[in-house]
N, C-alpha and C positions, 0 to 999 in steps of 0.2 A: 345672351345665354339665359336660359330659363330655368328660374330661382325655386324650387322646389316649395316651399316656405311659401312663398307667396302663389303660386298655383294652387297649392293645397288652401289657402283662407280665402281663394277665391268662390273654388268649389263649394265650401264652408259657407259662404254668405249664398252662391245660387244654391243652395239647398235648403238653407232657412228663407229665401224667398220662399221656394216651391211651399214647405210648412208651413209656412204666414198664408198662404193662399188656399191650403188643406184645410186649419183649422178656422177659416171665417167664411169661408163660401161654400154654403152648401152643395152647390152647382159641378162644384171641382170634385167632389167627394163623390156624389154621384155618378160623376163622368169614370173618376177612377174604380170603381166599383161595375160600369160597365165595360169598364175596358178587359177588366179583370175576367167578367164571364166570355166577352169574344173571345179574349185568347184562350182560355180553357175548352169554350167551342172549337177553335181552332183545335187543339192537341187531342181534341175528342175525335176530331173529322177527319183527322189528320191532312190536313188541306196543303196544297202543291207548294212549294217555294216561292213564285210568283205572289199566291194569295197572301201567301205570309207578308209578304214588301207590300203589298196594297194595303193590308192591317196595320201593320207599323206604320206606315204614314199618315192612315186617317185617324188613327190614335192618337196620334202626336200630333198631326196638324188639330185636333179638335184639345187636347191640353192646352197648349200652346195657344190658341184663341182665347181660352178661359183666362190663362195668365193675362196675355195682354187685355181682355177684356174687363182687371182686376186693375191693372195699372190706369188702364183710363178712368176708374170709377175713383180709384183714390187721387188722383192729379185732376180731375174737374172741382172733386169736394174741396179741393184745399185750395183751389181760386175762386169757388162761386157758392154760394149756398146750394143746397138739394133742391130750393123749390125753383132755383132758375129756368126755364124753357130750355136754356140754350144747351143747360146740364143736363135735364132728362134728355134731349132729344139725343146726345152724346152717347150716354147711356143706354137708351133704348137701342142705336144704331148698333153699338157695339154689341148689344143682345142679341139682336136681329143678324148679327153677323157671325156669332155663337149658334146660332137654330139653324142658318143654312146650312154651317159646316158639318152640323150635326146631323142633319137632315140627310144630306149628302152621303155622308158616314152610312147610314142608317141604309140605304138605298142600295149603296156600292155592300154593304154587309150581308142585305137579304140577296143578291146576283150570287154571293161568292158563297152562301150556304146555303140557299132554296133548292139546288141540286141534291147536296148530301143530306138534307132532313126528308125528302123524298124516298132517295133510296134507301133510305135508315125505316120510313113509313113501309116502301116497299117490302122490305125484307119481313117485315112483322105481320103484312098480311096474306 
């Protein structure tokens, strides 16, 4: 049976992760802040259903990188000093794995609006 009480202080703890990971990483902050203008792009464009599920996901898969990307950085620090090789390369990997998702994001974003800022350009002249 599921204990109300404890589903709720679970929530409670994933959500002060999410905040622990707001107020230390820049990276996350930004990301949230572009998330924030796509989807206003979105409701500006008013883009199809479809598009909408494409947004949500590469939103989220590109958050969701950052977190884990946060997790690996504090679970290498706490086995190895910063200057180790083995820790940057850790780190950098996980980086590198943040810029593709991003990139990605970024690519799949300009397909699914480079129509509507066209015809928005169209209409204006």
């Amino acid at each position: 049976m599921i204990e109300l009480h404890r589903l709720l202080k679970s929530f409670s703890h994933a959500l002060r992760g999410v905040g622990v990971v707001f107020k230390t990483e820049q990276s996350f902050r930004i990301q949230i802040g572009v998330a924030i203008l796509v989807l206003f792009l979105a409701l500006f464009f008013r883009i199809q259903a479809f598009e909408w599920i494409i947004l949500f996901l590469l939103v989220g898969s590109v958050l969701i990188l950052e977190l884990i990307n946060s997790i690996f950085e504090r679970i290498v620090d706490t086995f190895k000093p910063r200057i180790h090789p083995v820790v940057k390369d850790i780190k950098d990997i996980m980086a590198g794995a943040v810029l593709l998702g991003s990139l990605i994001s970024l690519f799949i974003g300009i397909v699914i609006f480079l129509p509507h800022v066209l015809e928005l350009v169209r209409s204006f002249a």
